[in-house]
C-alpha positions as CSV (number, residue, x, y, z in Angstrom):
1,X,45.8,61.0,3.1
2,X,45.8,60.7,6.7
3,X,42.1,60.8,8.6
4,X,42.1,61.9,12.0
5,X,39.0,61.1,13.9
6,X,37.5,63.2,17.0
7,X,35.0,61.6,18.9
8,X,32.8,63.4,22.0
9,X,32.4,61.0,25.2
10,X,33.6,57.5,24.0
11,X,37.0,56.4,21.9
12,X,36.3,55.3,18.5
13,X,37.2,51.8,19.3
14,X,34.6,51.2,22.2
15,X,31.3,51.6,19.5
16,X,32.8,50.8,16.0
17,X,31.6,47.9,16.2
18,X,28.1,48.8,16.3
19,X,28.0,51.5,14.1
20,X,30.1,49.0,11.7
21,X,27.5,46.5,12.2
22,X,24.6,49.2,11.6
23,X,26.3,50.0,8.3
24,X,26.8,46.3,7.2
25,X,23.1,45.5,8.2
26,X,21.4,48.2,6.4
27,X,21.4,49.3,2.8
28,X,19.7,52.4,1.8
29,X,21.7,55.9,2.1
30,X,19.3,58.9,1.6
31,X,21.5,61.7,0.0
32,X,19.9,65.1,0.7
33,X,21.0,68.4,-1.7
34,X,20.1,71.6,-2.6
35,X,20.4,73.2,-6.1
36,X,19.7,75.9,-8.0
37,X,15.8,75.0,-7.8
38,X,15.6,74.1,-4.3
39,X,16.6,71.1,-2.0
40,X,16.0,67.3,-2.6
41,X,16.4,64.1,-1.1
42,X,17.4,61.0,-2.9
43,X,17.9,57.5,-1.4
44,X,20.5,55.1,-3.3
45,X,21.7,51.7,-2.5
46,X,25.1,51.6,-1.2
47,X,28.5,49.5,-0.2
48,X,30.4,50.4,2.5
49,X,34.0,50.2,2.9
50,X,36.1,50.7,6.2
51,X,39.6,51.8,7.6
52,X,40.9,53.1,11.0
53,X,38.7,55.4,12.2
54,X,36.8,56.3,8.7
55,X,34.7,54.7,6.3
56,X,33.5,55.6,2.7
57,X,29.9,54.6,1.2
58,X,30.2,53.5,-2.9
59,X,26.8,53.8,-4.7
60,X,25.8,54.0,-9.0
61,X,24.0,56.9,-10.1
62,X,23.3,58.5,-13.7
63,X,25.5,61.7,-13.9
64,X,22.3,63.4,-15.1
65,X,20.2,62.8,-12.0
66,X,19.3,65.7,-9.6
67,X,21.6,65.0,-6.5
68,X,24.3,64.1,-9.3
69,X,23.9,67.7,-10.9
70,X,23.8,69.9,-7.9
71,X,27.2,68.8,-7.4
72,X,28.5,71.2,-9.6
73,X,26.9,73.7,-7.2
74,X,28.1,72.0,-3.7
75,X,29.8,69.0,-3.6
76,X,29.0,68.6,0.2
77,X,25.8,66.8,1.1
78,X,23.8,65.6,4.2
79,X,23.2,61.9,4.4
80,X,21.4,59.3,6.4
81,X,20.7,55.7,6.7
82,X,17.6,54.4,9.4
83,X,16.7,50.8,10.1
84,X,13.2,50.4,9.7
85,X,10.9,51.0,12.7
86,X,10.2,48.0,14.9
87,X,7.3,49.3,16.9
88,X,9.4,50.2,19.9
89,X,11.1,53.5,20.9
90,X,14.1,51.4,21.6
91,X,14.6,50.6,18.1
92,X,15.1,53.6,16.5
93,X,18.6,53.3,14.9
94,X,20.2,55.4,12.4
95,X,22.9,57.6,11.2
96,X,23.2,61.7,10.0
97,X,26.0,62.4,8.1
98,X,27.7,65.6,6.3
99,X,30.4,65.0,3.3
100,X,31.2,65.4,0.5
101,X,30.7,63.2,-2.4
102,X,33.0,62.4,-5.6
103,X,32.7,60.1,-8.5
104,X,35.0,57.5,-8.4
105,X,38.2,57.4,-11.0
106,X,38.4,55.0,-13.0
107,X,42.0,53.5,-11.6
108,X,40.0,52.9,-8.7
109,X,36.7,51.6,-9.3
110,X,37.6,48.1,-9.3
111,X,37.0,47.9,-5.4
112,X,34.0,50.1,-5.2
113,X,32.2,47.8,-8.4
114,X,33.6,44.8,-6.5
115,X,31.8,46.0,-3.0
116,X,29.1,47.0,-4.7
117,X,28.3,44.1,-7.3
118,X,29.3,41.7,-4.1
119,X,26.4,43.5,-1.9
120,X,23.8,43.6,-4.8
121,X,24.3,40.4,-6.9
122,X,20.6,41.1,-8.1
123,X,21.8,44.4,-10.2
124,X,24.7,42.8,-11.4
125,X,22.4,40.4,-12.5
126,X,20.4,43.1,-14.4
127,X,23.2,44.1,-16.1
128,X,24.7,41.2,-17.4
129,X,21.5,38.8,-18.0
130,X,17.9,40.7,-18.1
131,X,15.2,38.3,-18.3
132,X,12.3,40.5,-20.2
133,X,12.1,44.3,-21.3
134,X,11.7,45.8,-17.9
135,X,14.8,44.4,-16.6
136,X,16.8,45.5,-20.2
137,X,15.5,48.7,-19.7
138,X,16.5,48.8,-16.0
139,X,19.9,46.9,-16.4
140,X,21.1,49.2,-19.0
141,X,20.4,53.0,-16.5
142,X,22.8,50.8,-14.0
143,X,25.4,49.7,-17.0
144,X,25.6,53.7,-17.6
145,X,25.6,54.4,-14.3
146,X,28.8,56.0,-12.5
147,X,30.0,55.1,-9.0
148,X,30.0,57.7,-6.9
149,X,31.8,57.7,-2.6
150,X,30.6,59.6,-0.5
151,X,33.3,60.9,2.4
152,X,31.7,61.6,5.4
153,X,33.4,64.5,7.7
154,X,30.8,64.6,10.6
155,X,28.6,61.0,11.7
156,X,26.2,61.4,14.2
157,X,25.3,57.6,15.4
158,X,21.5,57.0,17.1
159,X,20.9,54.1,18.7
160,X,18.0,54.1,21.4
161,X,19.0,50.5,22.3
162,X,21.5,52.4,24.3
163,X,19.5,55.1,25.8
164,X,16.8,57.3,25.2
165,X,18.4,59.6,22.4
166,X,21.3,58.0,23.0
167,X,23.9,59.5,20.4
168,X,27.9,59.0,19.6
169,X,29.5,62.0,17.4
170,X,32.6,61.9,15.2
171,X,34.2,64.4,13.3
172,X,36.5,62.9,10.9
């Protein structure tokens, strides 16, 4: 599949490496849904993983959880990832997203564990050697866990570092 990638004002190539860098440095995606009750907002750790012009985010989440099941109602969800506020204007740093997200089949999840496991040693560790009840308890919702991508088709990057509301579009 072949992504083609639109951007308003700059080329792709003058700013990926700051929105790649954004991405790299920060960790928490906040998935926001609606369902047949209403909408919902869910954050969920995340690995990210790049190609020309694109990237996907991998996360683990339990098929019965609320943003999991309103998939089967609308597989396209808005997203974001902030940095955490400094104390100055100028920091304010984030990105809003529309995709679509998918679980992950199995003939490919080696990557997306590999990114993931890689970025988050600490849940791996969970998993494989829990060190009291909590963590057993805890280690095993990750162990059934599925790993989910989300596909963005529309980023909008802030970065007030730039400018005052300063924003870079893409439609992918």
């Amino acid at each position: 599949m072949k992504l083609r990638l639109w951007r308003v004002g700059r080329e792709m190539s003058e700013i990926s490496s700051s929105a790649r860098d954004f991405l790299l440095e920060q960790s928490v995606l906040t998935l926001s849904i609606v369902d047949n009750v209403s909408c919902w907002a869910a954050p969920v750790l995340y690995a990210v993983e790049f190609s020309t012009g694109a990237f996907w985010l991998y996360f683990l989440s339990s098929d019965s959880s609320r943003h999991i099941q309103a998939l089967a109602y609308d597989d396209q969800v808005a997203a974001s990832i902030y940095a955490d506020y400094q104390g100055r204007w100028q920091s304010i740093c984030g990105m809003q997203m529309k995709g679509q997200v998918s679980v992950v089949e199995t003939a490919h999840q080696e990557y997306g564990h590999e990114a993931y496991f890689s970025r988050f040693p600490e849940i791996k560790e969970l998993i494989d050697h829990p060190t009291n009840e909590q963590e057993q308890r805890i280690g095993a919702a990750f162990a059934k866990s599925h790993l989910y991508r989300f596909t963005p088709n529309f980023v909008r990057f802030i970065n007030n570092s730039d400018r005052f509301a300063g924003r870079t579009e893409w439609q992918i």
